[in-house]
ZALUMTOR-727021 format. One line per field, with one value per residue (C-alpha): x, y, z. Coordinates in Angstrom, 3 decimals, m for minus. Each point is the difference from the previous one (the first is absolute). Layout:
c1 c(X, ...)
c2 c(Y, ...)
c3 c(Z, ...)
end
This chain:
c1 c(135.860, m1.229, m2.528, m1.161, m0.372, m1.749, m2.506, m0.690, m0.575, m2.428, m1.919, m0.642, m0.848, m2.918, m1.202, m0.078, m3.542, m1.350, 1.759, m2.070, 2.132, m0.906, m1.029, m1.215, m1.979, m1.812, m1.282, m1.944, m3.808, m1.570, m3.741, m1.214, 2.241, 2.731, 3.437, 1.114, 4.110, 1.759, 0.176, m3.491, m1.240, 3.116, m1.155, m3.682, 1.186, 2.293, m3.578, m2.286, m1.601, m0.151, 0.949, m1.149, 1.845, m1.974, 2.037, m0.040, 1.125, 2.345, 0.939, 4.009, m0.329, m2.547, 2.014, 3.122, m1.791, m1.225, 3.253, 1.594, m2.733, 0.064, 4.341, m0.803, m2.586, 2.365, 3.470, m2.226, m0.898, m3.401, m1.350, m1.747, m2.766, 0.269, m3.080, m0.799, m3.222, 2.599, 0.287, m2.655, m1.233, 0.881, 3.342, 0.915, 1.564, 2.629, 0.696, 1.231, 2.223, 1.364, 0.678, 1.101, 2.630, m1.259, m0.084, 1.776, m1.007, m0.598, m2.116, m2.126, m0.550, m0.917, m2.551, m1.609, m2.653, 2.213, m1.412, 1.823, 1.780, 0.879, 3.905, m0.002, m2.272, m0.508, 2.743, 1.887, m2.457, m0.444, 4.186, m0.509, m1.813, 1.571, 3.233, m1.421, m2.184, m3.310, m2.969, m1.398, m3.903, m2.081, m2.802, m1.583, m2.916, 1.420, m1.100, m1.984, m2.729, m0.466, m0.406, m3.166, m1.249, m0.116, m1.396, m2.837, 0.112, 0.476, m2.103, 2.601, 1.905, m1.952, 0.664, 3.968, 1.237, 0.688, 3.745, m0.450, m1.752, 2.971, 1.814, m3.058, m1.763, m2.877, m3.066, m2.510, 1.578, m1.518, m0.392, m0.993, m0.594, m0.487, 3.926, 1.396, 2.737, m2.826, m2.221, 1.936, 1.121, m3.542, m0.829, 3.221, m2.221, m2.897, m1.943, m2.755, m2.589, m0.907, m0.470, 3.234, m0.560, 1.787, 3.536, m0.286, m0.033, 3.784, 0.952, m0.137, 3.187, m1.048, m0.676, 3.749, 1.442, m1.876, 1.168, 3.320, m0.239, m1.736, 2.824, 2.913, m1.841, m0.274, 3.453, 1.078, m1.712, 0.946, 3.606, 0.157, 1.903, 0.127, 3.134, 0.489, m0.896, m1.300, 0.743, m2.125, 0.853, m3.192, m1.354, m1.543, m3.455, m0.082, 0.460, m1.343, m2.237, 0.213, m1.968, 0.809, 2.529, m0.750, m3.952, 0.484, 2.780, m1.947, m3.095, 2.351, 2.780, m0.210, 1.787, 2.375, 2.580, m0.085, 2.343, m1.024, 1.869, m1.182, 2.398, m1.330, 1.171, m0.098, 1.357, 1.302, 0.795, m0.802, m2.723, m2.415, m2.366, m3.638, m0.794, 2.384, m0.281, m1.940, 0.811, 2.542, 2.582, 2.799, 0.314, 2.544, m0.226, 2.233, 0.722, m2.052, 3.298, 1.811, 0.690, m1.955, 1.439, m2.282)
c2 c(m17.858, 3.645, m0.789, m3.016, 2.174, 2.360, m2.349, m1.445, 4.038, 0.749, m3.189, 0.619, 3.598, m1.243, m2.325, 2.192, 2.052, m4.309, m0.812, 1.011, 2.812, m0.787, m3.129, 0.953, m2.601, 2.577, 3.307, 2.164, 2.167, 1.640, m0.548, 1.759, m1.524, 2.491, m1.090, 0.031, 0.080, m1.687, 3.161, 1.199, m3.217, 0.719, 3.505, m1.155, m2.870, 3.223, 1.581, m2.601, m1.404, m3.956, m1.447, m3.217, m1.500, m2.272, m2.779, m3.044, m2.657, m1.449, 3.020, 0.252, 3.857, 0.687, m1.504, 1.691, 3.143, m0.253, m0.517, 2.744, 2.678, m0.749, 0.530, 3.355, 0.792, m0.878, 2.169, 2.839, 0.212, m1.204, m2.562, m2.645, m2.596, m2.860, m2.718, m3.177, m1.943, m2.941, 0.190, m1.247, 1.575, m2.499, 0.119, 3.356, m1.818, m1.574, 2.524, 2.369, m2.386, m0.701, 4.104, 0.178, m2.269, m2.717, m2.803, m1.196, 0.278, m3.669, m0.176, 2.844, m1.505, m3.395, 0.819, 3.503, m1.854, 2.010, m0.339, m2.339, 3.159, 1.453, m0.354, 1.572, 2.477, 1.459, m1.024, 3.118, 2.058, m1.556, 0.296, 3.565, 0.645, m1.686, 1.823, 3.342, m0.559, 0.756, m1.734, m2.713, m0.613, m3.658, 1.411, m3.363, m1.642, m3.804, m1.808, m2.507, 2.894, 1.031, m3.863, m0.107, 3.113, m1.623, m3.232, 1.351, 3.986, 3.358, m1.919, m2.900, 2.964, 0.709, m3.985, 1.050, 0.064, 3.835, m0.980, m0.372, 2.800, 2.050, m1.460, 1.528, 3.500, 0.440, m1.700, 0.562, 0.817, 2.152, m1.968, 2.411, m2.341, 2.472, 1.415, m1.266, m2.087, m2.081, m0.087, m1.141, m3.046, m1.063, 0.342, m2.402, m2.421, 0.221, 2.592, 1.421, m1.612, 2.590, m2.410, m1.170, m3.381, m0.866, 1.827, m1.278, m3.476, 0.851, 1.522, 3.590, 1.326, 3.619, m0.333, m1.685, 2.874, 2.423, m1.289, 0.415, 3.372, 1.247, m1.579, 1.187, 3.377, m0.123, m1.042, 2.716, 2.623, m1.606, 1.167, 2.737, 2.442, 4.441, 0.590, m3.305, m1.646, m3.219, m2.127, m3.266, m2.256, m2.015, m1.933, 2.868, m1.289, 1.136, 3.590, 0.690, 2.566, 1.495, m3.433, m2.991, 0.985, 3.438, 0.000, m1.672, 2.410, 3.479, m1.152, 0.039, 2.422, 3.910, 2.088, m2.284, 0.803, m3.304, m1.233, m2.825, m1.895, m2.531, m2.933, m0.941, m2.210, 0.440, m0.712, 3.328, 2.806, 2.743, 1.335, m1.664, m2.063, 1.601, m2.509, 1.326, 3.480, 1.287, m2.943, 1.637, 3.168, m1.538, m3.088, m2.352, m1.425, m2.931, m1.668, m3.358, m1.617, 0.412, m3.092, m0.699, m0.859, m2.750)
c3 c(121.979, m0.180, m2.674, 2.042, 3.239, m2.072, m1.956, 3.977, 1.538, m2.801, 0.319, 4.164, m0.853, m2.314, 2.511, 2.763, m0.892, 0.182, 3.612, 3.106, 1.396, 3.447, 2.014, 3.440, 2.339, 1.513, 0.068, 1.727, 0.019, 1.665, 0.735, m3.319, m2.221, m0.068, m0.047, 3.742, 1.462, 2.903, 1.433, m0.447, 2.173, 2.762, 0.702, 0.289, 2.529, 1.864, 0.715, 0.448, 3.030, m1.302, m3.237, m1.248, m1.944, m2.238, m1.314, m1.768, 2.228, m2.846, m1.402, 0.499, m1.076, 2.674, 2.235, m0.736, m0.273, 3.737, 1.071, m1.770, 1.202, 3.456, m0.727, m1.086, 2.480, 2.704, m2.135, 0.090, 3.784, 0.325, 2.928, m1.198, 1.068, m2.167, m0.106, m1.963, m1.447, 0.248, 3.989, 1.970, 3.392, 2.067, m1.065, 1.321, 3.146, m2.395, m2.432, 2.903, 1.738, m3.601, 0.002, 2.785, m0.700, 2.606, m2.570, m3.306, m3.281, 0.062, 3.032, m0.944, m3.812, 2.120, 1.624, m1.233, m2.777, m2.447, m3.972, m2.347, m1.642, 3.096, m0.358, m4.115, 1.167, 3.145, 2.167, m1.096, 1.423, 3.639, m0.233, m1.454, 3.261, 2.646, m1.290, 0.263, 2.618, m1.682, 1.667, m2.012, 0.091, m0.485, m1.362, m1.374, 1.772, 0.304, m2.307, 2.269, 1.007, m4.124, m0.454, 2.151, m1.634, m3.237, 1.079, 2.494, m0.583, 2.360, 2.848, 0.647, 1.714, 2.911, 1.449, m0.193, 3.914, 0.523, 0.019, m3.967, 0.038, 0.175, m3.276, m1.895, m0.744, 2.141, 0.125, m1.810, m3.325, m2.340, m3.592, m3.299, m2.190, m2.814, 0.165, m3.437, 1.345, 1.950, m2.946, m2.405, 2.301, 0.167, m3.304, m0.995, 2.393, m1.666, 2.714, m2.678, 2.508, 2.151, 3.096, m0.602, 0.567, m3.061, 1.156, 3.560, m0.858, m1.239, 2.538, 1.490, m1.950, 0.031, 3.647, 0.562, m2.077, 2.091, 3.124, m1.086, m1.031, 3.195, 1.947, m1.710, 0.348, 3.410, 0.719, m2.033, 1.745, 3.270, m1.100, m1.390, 1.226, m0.262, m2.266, m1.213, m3.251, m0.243, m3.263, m0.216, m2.196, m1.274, m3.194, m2.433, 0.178, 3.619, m0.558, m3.496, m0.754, 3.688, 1.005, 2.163, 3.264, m0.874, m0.436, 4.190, 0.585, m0.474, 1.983, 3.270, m0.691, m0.962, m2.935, m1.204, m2.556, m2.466, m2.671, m2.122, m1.976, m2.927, m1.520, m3.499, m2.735, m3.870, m3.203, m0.847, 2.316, m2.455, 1.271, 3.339, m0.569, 0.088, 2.340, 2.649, m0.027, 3.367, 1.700, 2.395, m0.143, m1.431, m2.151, m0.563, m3.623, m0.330, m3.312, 0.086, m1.181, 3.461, 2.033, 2.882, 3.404, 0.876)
end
């Protein structure tokens, strides 16, 4: 029996230099590629203005990430303004009365215009505030207004009753169609004519993304508040590289204090991809293995 036991210790202890001795789904960076800790990303959040949160909507450790830093944020004192790409304007009305504790879970998830993964993925957070009584911002255009953008462009805009107007950053707004995250949408349509002809015929994506961005900038900057950190929680591509919201965000706002956050996935977590690095302060690299919520 000894022997056996023996024979069995000495054949683990030769395997063990061949067994991974670690299997983490995620891990963090910072923007140059150094490795990066939970704790290095809360104490930039502590003293930060904003932080976007860049996710990937199906990302279940984005998700549980969020939830977890906004926890910590809250443990260690801090007042928070939380804020959502996933919310549209026009459903401010709503999401306050749901805070407020005027209507039910059900009613609110009825008639809000919630995403399909709203219940895996973000529920926890409008529950998160309405517990603690953190405001919770719809920074979204609705989807209706960045629908006639793409079909007819900026101009469609100006025929919106002024009543609209209000759901949407001011008119006119400013397009650079030279930022990166613009570019490289109209390149994916095909945009190498410089009239443009050829990308408008798709569609005015870029435009739509734009109008997005300036919105959810504006809304943001209509709530901020002196002493209080706002966390926004938005798809990466909307904050990368300083761009998108934030590109709309600094042309109406002052010194701001900004935190940017990257989720990424790969097929090892060794080291980040040189693709990432400079996209945002601190990147999530999750192994491309993990399940997706949606």
């Amino acid at each position: 029996m000894k022997k056996t036991a023996l024979i069995t210790l000495l054949c683990v202890t030769a395997l063990t230099p061949l067994l991974p001795q670690d299997k983490p789904a995620y891990r963090l960076f910072s923007g140059n590629g150094d490795r990066a800790l939970y704790t290095d990303l809360l104490v930039r959040a502590q003293n930060a203005d904003i932080v976007f949160f860049g996710e990937l909507h199906n990302n279940p450790i984005a998700h549980w990430l969020e939830l977890e830093l906004i926890k910590d944020l809250y443990i260690a004192g801090h007042k928070l303004i939380l804020g959502a790409e996933m919310m549209e304007s026009d459903n401010q009305i709503i999401i306050d009365e749901y805070l407020a504790g005027l209507i039910t879970d059900s009613r609110f998830e009825g008639e809000a215009r919630l995403w399909p993964n709203y219940k895996t993925d973000y529920r926890a957070l409008l529950q998160f505030a309405r517990d603690n009584k953190y405001p919770f911002i719809a920074t979204n255009v609705p989807r209706r207004y960045a629908s006639i953008v793409f079909k007819k462009g900026f101009e469609a805009l100006q025929g919106l009753p002024d009543q609209a107007k209000q759901y949407i950053a001011p008119l006119p707004i400013p397009f650079d169609e030279n930022l990166k995250s613009y570019r490289e949408i109209t390149e994916k349509l095909g945009g190498s004519d410089p009239t443009h002809i050829a990308v408008h015929t798709k569609g005015y994506l870029a435009e739509a993304q734009a109008l997005k961005d300036a919105t959810m900038a504006w809304f943001i900057g209509k709530n901020l508040r002196k002493g209080q950190t706002f966390i926004h929680f938005n798809g990466s591509y909307h904050s990368n590289y300083n761009e998108g919201i934030i590109w709309y965000l600094k042309k109406n706002n002052g010194d701001l204090s900004i935190i940017t956050i990257n989720t990424v996935t790969q097929g090892s977590l060794d080291t980040l991809e040189e693709q990432y690095r400079g996209s945002a302060d601190i990147i999530i690299a999750v192994h491309a293995s993990m399940t997706i919520s949606h």
